[in-house]
C-alpha positions as CSV (number, residue, x, y, z in Angstrom):
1,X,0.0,0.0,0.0
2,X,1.2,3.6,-1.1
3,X,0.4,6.7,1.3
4,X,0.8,10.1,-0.2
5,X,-0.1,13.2,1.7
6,X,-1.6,16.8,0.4
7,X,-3.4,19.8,1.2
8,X,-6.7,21.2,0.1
9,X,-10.1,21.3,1.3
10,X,-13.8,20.2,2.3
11,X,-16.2,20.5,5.8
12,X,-19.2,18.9,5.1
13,X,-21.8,19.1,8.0
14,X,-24.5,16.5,9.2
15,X,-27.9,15.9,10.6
16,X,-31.6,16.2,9.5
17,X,-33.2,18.7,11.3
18,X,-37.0,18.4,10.8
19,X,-39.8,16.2,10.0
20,X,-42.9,16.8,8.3
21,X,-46.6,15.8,7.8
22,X,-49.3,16.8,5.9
23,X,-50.6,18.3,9.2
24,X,-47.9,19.2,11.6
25,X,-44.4,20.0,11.3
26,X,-41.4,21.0,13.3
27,X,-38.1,22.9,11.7
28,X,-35.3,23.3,14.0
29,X,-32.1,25.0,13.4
30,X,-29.1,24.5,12.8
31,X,-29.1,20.6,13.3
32,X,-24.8,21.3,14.8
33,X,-23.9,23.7,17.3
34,X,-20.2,24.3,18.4
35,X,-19.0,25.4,21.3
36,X,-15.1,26.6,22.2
37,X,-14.5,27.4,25.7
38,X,-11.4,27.5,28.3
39,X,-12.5,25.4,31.3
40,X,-14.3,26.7,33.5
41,X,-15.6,29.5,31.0
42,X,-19.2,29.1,29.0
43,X,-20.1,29.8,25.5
44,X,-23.5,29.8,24.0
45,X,-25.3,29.6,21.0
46,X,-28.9,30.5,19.7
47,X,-31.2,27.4,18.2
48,X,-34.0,28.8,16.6
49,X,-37.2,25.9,16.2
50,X,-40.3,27.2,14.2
51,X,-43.8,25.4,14.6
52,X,-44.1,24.5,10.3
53,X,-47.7,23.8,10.9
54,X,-50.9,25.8,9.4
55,X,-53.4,24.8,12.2
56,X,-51.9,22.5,15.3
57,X,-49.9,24.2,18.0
58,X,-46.9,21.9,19.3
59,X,-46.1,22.1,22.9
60,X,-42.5,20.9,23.8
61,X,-39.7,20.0,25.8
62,X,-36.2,20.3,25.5
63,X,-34.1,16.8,26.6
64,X,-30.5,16.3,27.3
65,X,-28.5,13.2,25.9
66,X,-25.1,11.3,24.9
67,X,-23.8,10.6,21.6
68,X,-21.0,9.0,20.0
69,X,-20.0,7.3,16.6
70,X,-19.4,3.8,16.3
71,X,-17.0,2.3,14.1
72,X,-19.2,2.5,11.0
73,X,-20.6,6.1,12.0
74,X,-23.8,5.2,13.2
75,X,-24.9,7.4,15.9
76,X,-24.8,6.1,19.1
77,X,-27.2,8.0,21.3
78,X,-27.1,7.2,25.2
79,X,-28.4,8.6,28.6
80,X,-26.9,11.7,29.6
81,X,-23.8,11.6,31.4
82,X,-23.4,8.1,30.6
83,X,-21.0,8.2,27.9
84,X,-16.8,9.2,28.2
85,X,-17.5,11.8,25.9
86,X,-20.7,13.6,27.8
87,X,-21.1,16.6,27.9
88,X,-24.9,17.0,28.4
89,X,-24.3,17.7,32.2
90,X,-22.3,21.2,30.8
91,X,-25.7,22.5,29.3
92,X,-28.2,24.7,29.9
93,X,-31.3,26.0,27.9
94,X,-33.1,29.6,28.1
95,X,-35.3,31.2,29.0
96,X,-36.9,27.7,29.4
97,X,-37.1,24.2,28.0
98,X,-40.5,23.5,28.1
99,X,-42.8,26.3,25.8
100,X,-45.5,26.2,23.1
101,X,-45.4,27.5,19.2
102,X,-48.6,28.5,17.5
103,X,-49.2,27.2,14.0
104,X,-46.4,29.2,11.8
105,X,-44.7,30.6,15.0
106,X,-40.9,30.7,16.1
107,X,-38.7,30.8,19.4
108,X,-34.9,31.4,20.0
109,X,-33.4,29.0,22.5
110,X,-30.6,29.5,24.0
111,X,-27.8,26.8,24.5
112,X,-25.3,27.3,26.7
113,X,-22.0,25.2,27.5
114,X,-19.9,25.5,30.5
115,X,-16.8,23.8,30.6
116,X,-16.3,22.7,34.2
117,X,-12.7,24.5,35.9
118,X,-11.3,21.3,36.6
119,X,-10.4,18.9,33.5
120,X,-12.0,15.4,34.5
121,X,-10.1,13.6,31.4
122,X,-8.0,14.3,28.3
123,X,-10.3,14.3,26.2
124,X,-10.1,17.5,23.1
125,X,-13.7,16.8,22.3
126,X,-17.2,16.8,24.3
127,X,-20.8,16.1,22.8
128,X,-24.3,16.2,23.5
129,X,-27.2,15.9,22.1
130,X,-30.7,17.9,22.6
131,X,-33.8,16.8,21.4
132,X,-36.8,19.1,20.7
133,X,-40.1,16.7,21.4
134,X,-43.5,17.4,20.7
135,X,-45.5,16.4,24.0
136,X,-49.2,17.0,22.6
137,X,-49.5,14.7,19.9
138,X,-51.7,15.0,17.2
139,X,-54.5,13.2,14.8
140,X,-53.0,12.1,11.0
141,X,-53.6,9.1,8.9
142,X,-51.1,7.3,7.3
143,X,-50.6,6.2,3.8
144,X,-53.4,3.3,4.1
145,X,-55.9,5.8,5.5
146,X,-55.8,4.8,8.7
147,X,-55.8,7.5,11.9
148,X,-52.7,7.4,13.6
149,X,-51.1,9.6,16.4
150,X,-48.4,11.7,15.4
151,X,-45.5,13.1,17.3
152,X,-42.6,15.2,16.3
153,X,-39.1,15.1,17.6
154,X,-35.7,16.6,16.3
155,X,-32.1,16.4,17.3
156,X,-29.4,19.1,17.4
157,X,-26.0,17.5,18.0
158,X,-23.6,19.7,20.2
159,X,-19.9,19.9,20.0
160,X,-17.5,21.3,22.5
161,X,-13.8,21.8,22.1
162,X,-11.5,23.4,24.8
163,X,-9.9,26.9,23.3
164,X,-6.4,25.5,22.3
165,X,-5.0,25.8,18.6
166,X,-6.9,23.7,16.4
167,X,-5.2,20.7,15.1
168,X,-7.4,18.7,12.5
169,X,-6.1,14.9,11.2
170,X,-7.1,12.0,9.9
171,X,-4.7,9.5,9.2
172,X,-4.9,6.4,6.9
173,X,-4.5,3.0,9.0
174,X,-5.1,0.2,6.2
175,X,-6.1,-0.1,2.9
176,X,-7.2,-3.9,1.5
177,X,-9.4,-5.5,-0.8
178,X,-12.0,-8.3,0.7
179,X,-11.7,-11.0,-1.6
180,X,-15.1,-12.9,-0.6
181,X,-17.2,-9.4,0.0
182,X,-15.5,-8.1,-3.1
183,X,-15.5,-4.3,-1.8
184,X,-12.5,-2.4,-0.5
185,X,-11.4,-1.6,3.2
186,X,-10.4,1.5,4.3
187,X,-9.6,2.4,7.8
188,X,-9.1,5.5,9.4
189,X,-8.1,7.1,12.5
190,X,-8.7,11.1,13.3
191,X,-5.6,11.7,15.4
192,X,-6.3,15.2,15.7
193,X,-8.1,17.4,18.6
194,X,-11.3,18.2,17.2
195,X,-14.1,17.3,15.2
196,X,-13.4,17.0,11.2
197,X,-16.1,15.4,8.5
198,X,-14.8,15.3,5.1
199,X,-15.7,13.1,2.2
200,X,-13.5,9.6,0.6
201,X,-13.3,10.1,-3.2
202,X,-11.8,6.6,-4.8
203,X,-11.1,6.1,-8.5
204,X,-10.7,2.6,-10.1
205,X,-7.8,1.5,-13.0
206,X,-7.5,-0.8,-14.9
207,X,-4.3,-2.1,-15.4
208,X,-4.6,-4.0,-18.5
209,X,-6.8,-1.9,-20.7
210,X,-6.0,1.4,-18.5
211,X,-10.6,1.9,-18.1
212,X,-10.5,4.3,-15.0
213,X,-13.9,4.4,-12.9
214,X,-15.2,6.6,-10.3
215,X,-17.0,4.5,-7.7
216,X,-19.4,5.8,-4.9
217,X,-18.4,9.0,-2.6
218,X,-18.2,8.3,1.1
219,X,-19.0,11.0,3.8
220,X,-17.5,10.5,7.0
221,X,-17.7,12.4,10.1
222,X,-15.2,11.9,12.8
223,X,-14.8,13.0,16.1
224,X,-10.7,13.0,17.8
225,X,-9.9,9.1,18.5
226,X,-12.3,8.0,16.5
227,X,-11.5,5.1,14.0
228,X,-13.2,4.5,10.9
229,X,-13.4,1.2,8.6
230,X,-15.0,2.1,4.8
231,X,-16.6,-0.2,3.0
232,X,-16.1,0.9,-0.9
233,X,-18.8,-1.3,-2.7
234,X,-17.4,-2.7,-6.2
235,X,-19.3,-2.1,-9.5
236,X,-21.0,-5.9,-9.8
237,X,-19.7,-6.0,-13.4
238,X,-16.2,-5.7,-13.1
239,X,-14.5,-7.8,-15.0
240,X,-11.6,-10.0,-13.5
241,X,-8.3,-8.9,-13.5
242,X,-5.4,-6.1,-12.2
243,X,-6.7,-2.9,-10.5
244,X,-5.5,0.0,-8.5
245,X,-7.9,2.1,-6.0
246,X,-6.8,5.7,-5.4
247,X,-8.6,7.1,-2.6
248,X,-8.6,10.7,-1.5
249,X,-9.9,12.1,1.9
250,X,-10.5,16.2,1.8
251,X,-11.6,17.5,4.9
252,X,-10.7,20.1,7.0
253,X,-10.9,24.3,6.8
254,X,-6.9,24.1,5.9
255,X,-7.9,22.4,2.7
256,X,-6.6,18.9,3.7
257,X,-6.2,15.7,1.4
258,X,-4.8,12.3,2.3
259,X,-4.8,10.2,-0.5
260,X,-4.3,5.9,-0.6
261,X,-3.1,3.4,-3.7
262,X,-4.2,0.0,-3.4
263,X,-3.0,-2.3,-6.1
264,X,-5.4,-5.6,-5.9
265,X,-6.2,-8.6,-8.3
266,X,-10.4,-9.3,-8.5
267,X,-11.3,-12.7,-9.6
């Protein structure tokens, strides 16, 4: 395997923020919210959430929670304070976390995050995770016309980073070719000190008749210590023979790319 290192740039951000039904509807933004603090200092940020709906009022509460990525990055979403990475005990909402929005009507929240004065771990990166739920559900019908009870909730990821000099990377672990899956593996580690997302472009050659193919685009978001195993799918026509995968990771606002060779025989 060949590692080559460059610099250039993509931040691509994450997370749905709102659901709606023919009826009712709740838009909260933005779905990320950052924080940068010293210990013991607090920094806060404004979440605006807007009642979509032509007719029903939503009443709702603001809840606290853990999140992490797994491996694959799935969201892992735990009880608050439960995770290594919490930082929902740090947060506070004003003026209140429990209010109502008529039909068409908006409210500012304010999030604040206080980093406590005395570092419990080592840890660059805290999160959290807020959800806005709708606690007065209401009548819909679903797609076979049946009445059905309808409740809204959205999430709103938070980040928080201590105030030292930012230091975003990702590093290339391994880069291998599953024989009986017939996809390519490619693992990753973010050995920096704060969050970084970015995007894996790969390109396929081949060697004996020099075809070159551009195979599927994988966003990845990454948080620091974080490892990360890619699963490249292969086109299910590719004929048998001699290949090599570049893949490229861009990320980062310093315009960051990390690029991989694979050279690899398909049968």
């Amino acid at each position: 395997m060949k590692m080559r290192s460059y610099f250039y740039a993509v931040l691509i951000l994450f997370m749905a923020c709102g659901l709606v039904n023919g009826q009712t509807g709740l838009d909260v933004t933005p779905p990320r919210s950052y924080f940068v603090s010293a210990p013991g200092s607090s920094s806060s940020n404004k979440i605006k959430v807007t009642n979509s709906s032509k007719t029903n009022s939503l009443t709702l509460t603001v809840s606290t929670h853990d999140w992490e990525y797994d491996t694959e990055g799935n969201n892992v979403i735990a009880d608050a304070g439960t995770l290594k990475n919490s930082a929902a005990n740090w947060v506070t909402i004003s003026p209140q976390s429990y209010f109502s929005l008529a039909p068409g009507e908006s409210q500012d929240i304010i999030v604040t995050v206080k980093a406590p004065a005395l570092q419990a771990d080592t840890l660059n990166v805290h999160t959290a995770l807020l959800f806005i739920t709708q606690t007065n559900p209401v009548d819909s019908y679903n797609q076979e016309g049946a009445m059905v009870k309808v409740t809204l909730r959205s999430g709103i990821k938070l980040y928080h980073r201590y105030n030292s000099p930012e230091d975003p990377n990702v590093e290339f672990q391994d880069y291998r070719y599953n024989k009986k899956a017939k996809m390519l593996e490619l693992d990753l580690e973010n050995t920096g000190n704060m969050w970084t997302d970015g995007t894996v472009f790969t390109e396929l050659v081949n060697l004996s008749n020099g075809r070159k193919q551009t195979l599927e685009d994988q966003i990845l978001y990454t948080l620091p210590g974080d490892r990360r195993s890619v699963k490249i799918t292969l086109p299910k026509d590719l004929q048998p023979g001699k290949y090599t995968a570049s893949s490229t990771f861009s990320y980062g606002n310093d315009d960051t790319i990390k690029m991989a060779e694979l050279a690899f025989v398909h049968e």
